[in-house]
C-alpha positions as a Markdown table, in Angstrom:
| # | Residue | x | y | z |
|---|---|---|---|---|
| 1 | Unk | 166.1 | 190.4 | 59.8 |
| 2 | Unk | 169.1 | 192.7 | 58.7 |
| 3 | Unk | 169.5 | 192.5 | 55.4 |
| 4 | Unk | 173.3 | 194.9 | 55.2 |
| 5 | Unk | 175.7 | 192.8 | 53.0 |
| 6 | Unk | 179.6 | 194.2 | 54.8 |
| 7 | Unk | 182.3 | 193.9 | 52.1 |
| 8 | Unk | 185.1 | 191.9 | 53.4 |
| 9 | Unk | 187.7 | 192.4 | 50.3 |
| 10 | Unk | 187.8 | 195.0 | 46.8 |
| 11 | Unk | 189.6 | 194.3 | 44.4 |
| 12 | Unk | 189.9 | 197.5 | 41.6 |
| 13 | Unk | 189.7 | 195.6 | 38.2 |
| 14 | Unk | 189.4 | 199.1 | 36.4 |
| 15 | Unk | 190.0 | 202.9 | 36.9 |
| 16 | Unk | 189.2 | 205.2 | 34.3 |
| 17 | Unk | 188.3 | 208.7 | 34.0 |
| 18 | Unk | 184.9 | 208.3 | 34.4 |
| 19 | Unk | 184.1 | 205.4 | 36.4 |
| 20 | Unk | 186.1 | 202.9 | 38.4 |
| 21 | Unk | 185.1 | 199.1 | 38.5 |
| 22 | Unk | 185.7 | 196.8 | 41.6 |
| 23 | Unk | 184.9 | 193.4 | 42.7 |
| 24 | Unk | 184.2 | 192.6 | 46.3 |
| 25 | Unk | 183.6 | 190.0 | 48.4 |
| 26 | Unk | 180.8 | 190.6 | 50.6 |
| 27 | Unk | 179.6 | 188.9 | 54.1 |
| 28 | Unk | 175.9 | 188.2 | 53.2 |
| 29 | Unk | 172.9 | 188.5 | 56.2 |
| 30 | Unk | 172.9 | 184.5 | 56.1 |
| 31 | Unk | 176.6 | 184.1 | 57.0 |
| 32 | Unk | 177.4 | 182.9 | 53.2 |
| 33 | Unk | 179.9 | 185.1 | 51.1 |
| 34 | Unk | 179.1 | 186.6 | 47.7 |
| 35 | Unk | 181.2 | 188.5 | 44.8 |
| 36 | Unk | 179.7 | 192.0 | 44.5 |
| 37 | Unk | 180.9 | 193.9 | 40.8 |
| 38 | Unk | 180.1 | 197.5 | 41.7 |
| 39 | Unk | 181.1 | 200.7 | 39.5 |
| 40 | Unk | 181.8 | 203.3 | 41.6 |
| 41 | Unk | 180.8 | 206.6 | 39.5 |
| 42 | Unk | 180.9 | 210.2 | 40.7 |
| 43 | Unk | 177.3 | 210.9 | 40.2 |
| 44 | Unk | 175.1 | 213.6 | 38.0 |
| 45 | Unk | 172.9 | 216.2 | 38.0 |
| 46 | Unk | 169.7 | 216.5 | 35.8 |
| 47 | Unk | 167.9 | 220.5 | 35.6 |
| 48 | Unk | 164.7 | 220.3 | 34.4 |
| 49 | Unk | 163.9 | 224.3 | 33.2 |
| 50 | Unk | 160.4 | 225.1 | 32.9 |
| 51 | Unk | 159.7 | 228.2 | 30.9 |
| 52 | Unk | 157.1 | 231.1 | 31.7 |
| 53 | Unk | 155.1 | 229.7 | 28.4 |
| 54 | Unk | 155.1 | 225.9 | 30.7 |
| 55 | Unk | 158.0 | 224.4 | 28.3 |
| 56 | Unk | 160.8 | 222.4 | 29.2 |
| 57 | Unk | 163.9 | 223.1 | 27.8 |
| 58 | Unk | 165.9 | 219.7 | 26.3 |
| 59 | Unk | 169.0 | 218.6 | 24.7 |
| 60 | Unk | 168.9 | 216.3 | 21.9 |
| 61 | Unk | 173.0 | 214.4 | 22.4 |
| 62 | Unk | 174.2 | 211.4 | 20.3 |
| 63 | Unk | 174.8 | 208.8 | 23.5 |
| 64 | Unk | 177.6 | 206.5 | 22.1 |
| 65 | Unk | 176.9 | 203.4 | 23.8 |
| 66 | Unk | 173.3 | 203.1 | 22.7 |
| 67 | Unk | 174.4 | 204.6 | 18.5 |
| 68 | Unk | 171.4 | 207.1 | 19.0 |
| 69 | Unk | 170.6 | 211.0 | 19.1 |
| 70 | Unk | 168.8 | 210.7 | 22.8 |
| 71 | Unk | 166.4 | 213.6 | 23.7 |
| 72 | Unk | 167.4 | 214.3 | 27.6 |
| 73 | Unk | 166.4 | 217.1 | 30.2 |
| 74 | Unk | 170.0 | 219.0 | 30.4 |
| 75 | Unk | 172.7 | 217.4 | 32.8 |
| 76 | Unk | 176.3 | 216.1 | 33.3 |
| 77 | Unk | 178.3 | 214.0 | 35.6 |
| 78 | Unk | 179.2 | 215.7 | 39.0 |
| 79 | Unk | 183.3 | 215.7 | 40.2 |
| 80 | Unk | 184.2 | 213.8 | 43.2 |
| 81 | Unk | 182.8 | 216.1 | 45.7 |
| 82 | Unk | 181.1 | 218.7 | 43.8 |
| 83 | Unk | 178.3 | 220.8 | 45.0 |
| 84 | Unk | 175.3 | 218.8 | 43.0 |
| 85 | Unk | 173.0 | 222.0 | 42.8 |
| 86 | Unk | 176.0 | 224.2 | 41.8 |
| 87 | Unk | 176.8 | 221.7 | 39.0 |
| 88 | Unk | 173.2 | 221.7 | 38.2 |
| 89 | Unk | 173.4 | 225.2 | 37.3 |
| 90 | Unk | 176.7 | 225.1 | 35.0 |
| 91 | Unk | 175.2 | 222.3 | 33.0 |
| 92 | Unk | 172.2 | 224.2 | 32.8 |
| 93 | Unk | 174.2 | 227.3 | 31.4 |
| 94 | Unk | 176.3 | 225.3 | 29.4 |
| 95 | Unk | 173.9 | 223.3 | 27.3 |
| 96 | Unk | 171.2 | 225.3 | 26.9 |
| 97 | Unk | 172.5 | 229.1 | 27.6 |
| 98 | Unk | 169.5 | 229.4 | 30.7 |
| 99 | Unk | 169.8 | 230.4 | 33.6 |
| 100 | Unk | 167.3 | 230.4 | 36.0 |
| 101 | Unk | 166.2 | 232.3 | 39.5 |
| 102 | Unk | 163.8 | 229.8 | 41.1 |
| 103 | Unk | 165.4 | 226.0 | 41.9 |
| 104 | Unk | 163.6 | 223.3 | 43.9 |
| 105 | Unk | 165.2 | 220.1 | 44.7 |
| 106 | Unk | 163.3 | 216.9 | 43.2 |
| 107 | Unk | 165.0 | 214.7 | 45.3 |
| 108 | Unk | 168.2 | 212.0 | 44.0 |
| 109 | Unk | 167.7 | 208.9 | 41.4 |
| 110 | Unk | 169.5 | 205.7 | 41.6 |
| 111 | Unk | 169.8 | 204.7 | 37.9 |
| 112 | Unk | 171.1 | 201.5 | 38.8 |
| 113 | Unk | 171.5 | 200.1 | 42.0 |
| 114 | Unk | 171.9 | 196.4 | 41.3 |
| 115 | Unk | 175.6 | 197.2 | 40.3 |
| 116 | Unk | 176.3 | 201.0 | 40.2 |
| 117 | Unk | 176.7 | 203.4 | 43.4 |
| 118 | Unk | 175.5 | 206.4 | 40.7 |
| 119 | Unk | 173.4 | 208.9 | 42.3 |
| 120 | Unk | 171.6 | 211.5 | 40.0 |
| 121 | Unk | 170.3 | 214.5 | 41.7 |
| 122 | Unk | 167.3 | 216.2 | 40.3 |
| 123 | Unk | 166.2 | 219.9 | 40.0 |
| 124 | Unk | 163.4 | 222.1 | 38.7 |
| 125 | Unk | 164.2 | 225.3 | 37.3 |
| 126 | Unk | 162.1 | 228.4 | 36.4 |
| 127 | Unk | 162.3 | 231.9 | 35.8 |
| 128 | Unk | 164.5 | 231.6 | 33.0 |
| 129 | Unk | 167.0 | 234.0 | 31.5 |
| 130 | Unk | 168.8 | 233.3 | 28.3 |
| 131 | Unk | 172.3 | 233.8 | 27.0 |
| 132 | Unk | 174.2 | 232.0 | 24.6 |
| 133 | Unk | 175.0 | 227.8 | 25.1 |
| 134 | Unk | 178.6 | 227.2 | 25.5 |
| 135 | Unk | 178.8 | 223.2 | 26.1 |
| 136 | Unk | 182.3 | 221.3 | 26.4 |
| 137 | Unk | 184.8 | 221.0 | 23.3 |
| 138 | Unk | 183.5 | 217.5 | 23.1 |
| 139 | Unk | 179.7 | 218.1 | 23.7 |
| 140 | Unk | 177.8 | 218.7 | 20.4 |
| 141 | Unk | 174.0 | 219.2 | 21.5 |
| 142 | Unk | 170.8 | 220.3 | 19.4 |
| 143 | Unk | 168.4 | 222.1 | 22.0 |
| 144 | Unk | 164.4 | 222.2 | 21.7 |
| 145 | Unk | 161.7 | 223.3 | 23.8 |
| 146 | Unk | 158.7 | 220.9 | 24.1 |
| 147 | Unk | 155.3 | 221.7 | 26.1 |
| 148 | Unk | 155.1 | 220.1 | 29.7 |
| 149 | Unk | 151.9 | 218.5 | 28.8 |
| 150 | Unk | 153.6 | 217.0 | 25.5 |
| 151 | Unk | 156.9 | 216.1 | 27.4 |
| 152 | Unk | 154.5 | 214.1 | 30.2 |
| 153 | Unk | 152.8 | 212.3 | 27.1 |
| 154 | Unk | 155.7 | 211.4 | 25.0 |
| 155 | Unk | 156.5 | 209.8 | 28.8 |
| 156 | Unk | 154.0 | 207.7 | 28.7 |
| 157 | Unk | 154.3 | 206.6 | 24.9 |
| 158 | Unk | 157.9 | 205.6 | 25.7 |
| 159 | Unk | 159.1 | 208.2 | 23.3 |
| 160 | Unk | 161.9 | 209.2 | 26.0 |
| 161 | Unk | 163.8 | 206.2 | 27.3 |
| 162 | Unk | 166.4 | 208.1 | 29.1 |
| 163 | Unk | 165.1 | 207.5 | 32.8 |
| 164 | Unk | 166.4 | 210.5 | 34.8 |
| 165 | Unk | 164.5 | 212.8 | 32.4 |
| 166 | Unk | 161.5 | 210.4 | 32.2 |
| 167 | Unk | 161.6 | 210.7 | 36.4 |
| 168 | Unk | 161.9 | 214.8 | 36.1 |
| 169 | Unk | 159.3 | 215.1 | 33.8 |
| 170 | Unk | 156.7 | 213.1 | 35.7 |
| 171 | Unk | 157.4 | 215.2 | 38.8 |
| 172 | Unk | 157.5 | 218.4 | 37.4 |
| 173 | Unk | 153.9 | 217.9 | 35.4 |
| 174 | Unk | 152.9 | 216.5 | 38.7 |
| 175 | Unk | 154.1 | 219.4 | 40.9 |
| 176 | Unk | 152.8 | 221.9 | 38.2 |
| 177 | Unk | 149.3 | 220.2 | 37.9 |
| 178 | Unk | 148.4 | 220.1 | 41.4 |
| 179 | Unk | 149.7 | 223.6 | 41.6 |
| 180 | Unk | 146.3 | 224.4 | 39.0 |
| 181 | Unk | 143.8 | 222.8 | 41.5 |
């Protein structure tokens, strides 16, 4: 069976700088018709640096919509069209003041799929060099270095709720353990 819903109509309720919000109506496999909200965002980055000494390197950011200080892997929101891993390294540089010789791709995360075309592309980072942070006017970050092994634990305690570092973490401990066998 082919399960591909095709939009028939969009209708843009809201465009803003960040994310634009439509609602569709969509022919479903069955022949019925459905309304589809979708919020069509630009899509991220997330780097997560592994030191020499096998730390990561995080941000702790005040995330407005949840009234919280968040502890996140460093990243930012890509522009229409922008090189992910070239992104990847300016946030990287901006938040945290690394920058790093060795990238690997962890492959792309869809936060949300239900309602939200977001796609956040994941990176490892090592070989570390460090400078001085120098984050947006509007970006006020505290940055701290936590042990991979630690970072992988608070994981699993649910100490880190923010789900595209949770997902980085888990690979990198992953990638970096089977590299000690």
């Amino acid at each position: 069976m082919d399960l591909t819903e095709k939009p028939i109509s969009q209708e843009y309720i809201f465009k803003g700088r960040i994310v634009k919000l439509r609602v569709d109506d969509a022919l479903l496999p069955n022949g019925e018709t459905a309304k589809r909200e979708v919020i069509e965002h630009p899509g991220g980055v997330c780097i997560a640096p592994l030191t020499e000494d096998g730390e990561l390197i995080f941000v702790e950011q005040y995330r407005y919509p949840y009234s919280e200080v968040v502890l996140e892997l460093p990243a930012g929101k890509l522009e229409y069209g922008e090189d992910p891993f070239e992104a990847g390294k300016r946030e990287l540089s901006e938040e945290t003041g690394a920058e790093a010789t060795d990238y690997i791709s962890l492959g792309k995360l869809y936060p949300t799929p239900g309602y939200c075309g977001e796609i956040i592309h994941l990176y490892r980072a090592k070989h570390l060099t460090f400078k001085e942070q120098h984050p947006d006017a509007d970006e006020f970050l505290r940055v701290r270095r936590i042990p991979l092994e630690e970072a992988f634990q608070m994981v699993m305690r649910n100490e880190i709720p923010d789900s595209k570092t949770q997902v980085a973490i888990m690979k990198v401990y992953f990638m970096e353990k089977g590299a000690e066998k």
